[in-house]
PADREN-169098 format. One record per residue: residue in one letter; x, y negated, z of N, C-alpha, C in turn. Coordinates in steps of 0.02 Angstrom, whole numbers, padded with zeros to 5 digits, always signed. Each point is the difference from the previous one (the first is absolute). Example, Ala and Ser with C-alpha at 12.3 -4.5 7.8 and 13.67 -1.06 7.14 Angstrom:
// residues 2
A+00660+00284+00390-00045-00059+00000+00045-00060+00000 S-00018-00053-00036+00042-00059+00003-00039-00055+00037 
***
This chain:
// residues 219
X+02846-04872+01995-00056-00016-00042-00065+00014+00038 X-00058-00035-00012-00070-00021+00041-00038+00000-00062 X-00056+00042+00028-00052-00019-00066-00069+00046+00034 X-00036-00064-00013-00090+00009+00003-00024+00009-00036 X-00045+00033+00002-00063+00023-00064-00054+00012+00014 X-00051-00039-00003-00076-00002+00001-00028+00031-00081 X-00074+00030+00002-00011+00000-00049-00076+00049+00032 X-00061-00043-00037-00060+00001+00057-00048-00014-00070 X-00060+00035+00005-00068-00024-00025-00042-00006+00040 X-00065-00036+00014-00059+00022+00014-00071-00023-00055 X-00050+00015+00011-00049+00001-00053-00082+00028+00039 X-00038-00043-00042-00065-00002+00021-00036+00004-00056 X-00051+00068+00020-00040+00019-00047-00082-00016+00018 X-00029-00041-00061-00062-00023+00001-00054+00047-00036 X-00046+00033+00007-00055+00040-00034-00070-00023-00013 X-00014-00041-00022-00050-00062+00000-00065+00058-00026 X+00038+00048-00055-00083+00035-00020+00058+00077-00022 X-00066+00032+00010+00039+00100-00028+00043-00029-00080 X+00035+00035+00005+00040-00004-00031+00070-00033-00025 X-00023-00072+00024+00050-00052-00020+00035-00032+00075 X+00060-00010-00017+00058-00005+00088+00046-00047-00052 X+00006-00051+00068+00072-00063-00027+00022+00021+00056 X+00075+00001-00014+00062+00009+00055+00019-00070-00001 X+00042-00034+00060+00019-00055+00003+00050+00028+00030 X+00085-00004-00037+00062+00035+00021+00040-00043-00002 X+00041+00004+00077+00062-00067+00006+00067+00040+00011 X+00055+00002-00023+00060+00047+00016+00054-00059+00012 X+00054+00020+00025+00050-00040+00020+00054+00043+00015 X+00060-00021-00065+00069+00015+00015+00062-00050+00028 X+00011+00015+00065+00055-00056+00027+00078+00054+00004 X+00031-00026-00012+00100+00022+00018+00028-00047+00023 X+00032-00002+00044+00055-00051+00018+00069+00057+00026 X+00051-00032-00021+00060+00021+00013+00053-00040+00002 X+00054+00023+00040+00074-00002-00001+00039+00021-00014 X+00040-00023-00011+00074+00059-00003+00079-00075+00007 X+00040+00028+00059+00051-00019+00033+00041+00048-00034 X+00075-00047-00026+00043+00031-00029+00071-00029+00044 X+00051+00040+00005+00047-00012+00026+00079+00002-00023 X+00047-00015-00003+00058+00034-00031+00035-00041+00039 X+00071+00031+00046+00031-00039+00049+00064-00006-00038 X+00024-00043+00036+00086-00031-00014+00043+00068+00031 X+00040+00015-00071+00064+00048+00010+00053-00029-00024 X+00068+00036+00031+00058+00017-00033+00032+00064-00009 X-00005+00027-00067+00016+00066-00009+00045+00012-00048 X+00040-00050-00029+00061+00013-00044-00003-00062-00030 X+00042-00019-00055+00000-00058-00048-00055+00018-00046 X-00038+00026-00020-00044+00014-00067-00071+00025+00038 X+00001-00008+00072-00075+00030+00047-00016-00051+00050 X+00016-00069-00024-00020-00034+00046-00065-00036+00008 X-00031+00002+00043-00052-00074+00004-00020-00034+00054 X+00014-00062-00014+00041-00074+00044-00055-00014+00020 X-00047+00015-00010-00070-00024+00037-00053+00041+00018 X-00053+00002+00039-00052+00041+00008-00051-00058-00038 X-00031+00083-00040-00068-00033-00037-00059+00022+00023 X-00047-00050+00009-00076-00001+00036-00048-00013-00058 X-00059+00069-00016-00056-00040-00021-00052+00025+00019 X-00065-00031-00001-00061+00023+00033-00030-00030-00060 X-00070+00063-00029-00047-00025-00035-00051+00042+00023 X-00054-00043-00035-00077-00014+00056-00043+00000-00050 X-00040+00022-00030-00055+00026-00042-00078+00022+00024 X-00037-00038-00014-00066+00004+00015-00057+00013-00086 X-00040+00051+00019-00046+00005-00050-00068+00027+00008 X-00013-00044-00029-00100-00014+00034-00067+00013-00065 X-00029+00043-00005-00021-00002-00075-00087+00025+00038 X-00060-00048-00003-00066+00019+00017-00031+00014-00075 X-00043+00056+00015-00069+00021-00034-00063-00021+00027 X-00033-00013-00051-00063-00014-00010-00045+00042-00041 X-00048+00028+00007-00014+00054-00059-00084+00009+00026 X-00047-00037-00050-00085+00010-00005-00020+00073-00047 X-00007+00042+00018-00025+00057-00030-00070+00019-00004 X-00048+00010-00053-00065+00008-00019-00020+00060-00030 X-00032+00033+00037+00002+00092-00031-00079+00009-00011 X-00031+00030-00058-00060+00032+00013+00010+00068-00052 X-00069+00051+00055+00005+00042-00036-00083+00024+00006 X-00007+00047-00072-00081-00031-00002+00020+00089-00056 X-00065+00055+00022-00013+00064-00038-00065-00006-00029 X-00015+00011-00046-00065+00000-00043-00009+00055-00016 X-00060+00038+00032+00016+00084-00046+00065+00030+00018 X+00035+00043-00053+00056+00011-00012+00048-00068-00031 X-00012-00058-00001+00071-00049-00028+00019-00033+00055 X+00059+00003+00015+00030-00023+00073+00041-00061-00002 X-00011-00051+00003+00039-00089-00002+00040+00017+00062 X+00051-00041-00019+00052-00032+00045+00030-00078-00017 X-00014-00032+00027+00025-00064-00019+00052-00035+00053 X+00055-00035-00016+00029-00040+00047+00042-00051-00044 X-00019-00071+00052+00039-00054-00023+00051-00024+00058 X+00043-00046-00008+00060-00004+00049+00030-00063-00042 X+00004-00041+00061+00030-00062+00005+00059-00030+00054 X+00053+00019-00023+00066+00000+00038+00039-00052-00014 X+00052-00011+00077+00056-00059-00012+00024+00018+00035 X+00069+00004+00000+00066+00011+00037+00060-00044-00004 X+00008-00032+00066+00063-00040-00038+00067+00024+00047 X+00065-00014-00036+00052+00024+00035+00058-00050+00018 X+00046-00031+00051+00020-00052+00009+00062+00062+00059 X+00071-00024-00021+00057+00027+00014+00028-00051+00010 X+00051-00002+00069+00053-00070+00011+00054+00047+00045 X+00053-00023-00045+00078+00007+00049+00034-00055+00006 X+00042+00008+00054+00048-00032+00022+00059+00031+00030 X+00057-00031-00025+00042+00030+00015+00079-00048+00010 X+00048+00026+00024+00031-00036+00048+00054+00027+00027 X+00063-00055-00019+00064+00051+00013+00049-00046-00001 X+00051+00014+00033+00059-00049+00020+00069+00055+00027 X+00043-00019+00029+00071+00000+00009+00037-00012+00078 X+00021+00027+00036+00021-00006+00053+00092+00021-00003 X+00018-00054+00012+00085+00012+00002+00026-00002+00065 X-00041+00026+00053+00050-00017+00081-00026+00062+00029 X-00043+00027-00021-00028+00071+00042-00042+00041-00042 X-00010+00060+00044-00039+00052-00041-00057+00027+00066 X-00001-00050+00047-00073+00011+00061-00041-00044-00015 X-00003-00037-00064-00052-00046-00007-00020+00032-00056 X-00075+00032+00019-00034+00028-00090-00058-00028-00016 X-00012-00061+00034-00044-00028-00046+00030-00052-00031 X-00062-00051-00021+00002-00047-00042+00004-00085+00039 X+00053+00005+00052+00040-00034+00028+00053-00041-00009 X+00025-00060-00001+00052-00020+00023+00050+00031-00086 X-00027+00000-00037+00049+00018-00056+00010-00009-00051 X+00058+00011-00050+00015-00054-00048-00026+00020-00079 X+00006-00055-00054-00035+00028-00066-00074+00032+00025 X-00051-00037+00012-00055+00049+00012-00052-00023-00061 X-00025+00053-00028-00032-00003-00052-00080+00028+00022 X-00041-00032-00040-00078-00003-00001-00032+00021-00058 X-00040+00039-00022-00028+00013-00037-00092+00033+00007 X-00028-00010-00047-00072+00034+00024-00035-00027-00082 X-00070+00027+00024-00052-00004-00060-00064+00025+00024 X-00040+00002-00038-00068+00008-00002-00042+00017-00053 X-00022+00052-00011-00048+00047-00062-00062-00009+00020 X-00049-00009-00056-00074-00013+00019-00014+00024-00060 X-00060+00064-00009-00029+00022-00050-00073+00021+00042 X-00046-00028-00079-00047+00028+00025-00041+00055-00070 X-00062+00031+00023-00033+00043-00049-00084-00001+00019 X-00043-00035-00049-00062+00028+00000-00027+00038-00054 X-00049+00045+00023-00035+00058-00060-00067+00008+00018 X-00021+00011-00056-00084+00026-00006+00001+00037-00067 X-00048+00073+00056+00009+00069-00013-00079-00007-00007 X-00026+00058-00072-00027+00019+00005-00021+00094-00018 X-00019+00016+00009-00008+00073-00031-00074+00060+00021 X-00016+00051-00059-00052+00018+00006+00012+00053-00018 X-00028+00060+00058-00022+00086-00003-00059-00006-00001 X+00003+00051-00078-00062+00032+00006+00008+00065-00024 X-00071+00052+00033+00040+00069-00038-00106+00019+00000 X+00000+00063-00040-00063+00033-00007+00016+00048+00003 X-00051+00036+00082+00017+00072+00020+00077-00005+00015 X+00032-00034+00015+00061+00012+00012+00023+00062-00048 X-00011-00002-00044+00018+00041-00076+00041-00064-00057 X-00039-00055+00005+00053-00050-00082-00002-00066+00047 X+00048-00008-00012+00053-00064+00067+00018-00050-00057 X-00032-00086+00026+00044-00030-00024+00027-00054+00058 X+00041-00045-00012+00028-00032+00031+00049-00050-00052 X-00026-00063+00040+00027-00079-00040+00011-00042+00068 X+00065-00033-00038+00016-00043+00040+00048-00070-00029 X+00000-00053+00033+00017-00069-00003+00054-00039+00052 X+00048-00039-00013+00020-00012+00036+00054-00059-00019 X-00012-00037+00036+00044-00059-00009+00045-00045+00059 X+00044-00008-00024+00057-00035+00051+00035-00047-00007 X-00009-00049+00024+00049-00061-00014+00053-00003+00065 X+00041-00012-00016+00065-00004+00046+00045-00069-00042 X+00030-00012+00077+00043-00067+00013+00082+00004-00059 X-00012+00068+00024+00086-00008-00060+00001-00011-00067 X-00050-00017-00031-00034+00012-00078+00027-00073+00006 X-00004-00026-00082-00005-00078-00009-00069-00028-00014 X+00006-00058+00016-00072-00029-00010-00070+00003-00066 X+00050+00058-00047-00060-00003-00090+00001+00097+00030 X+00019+00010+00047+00007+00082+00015-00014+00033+00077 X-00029-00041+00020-00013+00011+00066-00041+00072+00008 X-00045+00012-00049-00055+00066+00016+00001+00045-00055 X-00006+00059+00036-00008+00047-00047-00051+00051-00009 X-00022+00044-00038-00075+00038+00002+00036+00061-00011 X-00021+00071+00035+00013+00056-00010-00073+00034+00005 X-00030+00022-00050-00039+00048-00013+00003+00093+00002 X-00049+00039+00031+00028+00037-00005-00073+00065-00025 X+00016+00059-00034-00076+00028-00005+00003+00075-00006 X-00034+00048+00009+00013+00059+00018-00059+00053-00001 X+00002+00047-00032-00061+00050-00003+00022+00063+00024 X-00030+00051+00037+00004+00073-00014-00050+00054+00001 X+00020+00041+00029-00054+00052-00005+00008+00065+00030 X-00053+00019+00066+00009+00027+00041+00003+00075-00028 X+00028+00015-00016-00038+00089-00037-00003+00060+00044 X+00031-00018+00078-00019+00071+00033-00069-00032+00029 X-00052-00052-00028-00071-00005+00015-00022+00033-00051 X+00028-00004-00046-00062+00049-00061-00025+00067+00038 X-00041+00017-00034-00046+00046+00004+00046+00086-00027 X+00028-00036-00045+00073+00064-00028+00053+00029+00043 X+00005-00075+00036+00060+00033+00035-00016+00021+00056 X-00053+00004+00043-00041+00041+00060+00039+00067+00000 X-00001+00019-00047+00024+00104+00015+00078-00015-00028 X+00030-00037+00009+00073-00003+00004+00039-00030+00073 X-00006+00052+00052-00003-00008+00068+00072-00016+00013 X+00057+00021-00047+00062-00039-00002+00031-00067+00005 X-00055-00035-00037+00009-00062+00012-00074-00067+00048 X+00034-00003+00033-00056-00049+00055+00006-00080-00029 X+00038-00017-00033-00002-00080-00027+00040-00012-00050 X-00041-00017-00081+00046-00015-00057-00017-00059-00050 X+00035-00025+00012-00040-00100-00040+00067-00013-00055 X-00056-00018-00053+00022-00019-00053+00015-00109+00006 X+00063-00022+00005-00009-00058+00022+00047-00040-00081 X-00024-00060-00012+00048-00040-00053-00001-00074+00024 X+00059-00033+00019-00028-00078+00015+00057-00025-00042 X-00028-00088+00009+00047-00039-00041+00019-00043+00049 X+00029-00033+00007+00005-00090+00032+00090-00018+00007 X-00017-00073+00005+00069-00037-00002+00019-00059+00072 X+00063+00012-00004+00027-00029+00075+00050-00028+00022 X+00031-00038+00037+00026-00048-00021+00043-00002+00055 X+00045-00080+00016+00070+00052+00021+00007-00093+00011 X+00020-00020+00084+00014-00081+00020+00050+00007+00033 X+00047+00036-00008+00070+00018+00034+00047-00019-00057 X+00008-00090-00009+00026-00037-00030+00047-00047+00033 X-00023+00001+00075+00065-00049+00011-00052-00079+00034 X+00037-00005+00035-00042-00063+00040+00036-00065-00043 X-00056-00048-00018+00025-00073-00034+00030+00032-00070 X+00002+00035-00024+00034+00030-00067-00014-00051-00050 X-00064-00023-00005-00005-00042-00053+00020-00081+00002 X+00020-00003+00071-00011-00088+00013+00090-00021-00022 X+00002-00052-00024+00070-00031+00008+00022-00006+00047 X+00061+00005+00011+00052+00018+00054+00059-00067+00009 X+00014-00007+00064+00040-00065-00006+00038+00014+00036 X+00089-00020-00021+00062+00047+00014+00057-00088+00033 X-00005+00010+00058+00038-00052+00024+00075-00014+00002 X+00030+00041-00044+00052+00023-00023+00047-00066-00065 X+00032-00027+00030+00024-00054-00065+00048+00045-00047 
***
């Protein structure tokens, strides 16, 4: 068995004015592999025999690029401290095997895919893709009362066509209390936040083509 694995980002950050930076981020996951299988011709009793050597080789390649525009600002007024970021992503993923196997009845020094009988072919090809746009917002005062909201939506390829996208919202408050002014002479504790969030999320590990009709060449 043989197997490659790439898996790489790079990214460029723009600062046009204080505060606000776009990243421009490209990543790339590549695999390719093999795997050679063997089983030779024996005779080892009436009930342990096998009259032929079996050959198969399968070959699998998978290639999946990112794309990802990221938009950050952050902006203090006084004591109220903004954080903002938006994000506009696409990833797509595309998997192909092949595979390949046959029968040799005169020897067991031939292990490839040579000169041999019953040889069978098989393979395929997976293509999924995913885009999203993210948004979400920190803000806190005195870094004492924290909130934080966020947005997010995703459409993906495995959905059917009245279900392609979905929205996950998400929202969250707390509250710093080893900043109070109370808890100063309680030297025991150095950091204690009161936190409550909500949000909902979602789940595209359904199955490639799940929704499409299927056609069975089978009489």
């Amino acid at each position: 068995q043989q197997d490659f694995k790439l898996l790489g980002t790079a990214y460029l950050d723009v600062k046009p004015f204080e505060g606000f930076k776009y990243r421009f981020l490209v990543g790339m996951d590549i695999g390719i592999g093999t795997n050679d299988q063997y089983t030779p011709r024996f005779f080892s009793g009436d009930f342990t025999n096998q009259p032929f050597a079996l050959i198969t080789q399968s070959r699998g390649t998978f290639v999946s690029p990112l794309i990802s525009n990221q938009f950050s600002y952050q902006k203090t007024i006084n004591k109220h401290n903004f954080d903002l970021l938006a994000v506009i992503e696409q990833q797509t993923f595309r998997s192909t095997s092949l595979q390949g196997s046959g029968q040799n009845n005169l020897t067991n020094e031939v292990r490839v895919l040579q000169g041999v009988q019953n040889q069978v072919t098989t393979g395929n090809q997976i293509d999924y893709a995913l885009i999203s746009y993210i948004g979400r917002i920190n803000y806190d005062y005195d870094k004492k009362y924290l909130f934080s909201a966020s947005i997010r939506q995703d459409g993906g390829s495995r959905f059917g066509p009245r279900n392609k996208w979905g929205t996950f919202p998400s929202v969250s408050v707390g509250w710093r209390l080893s900043e109070e002014s109370f808890m100063k002479s309680l030297t025991a504790i150095s950091d204690l936040k009161l936190r409550a969030s909500y949000g909902q999320t979602g789940n595209d590990r359904i199955g490639d083509y799940a929704y499409q009709a299927t056609i069975n060449s089978n009489h």
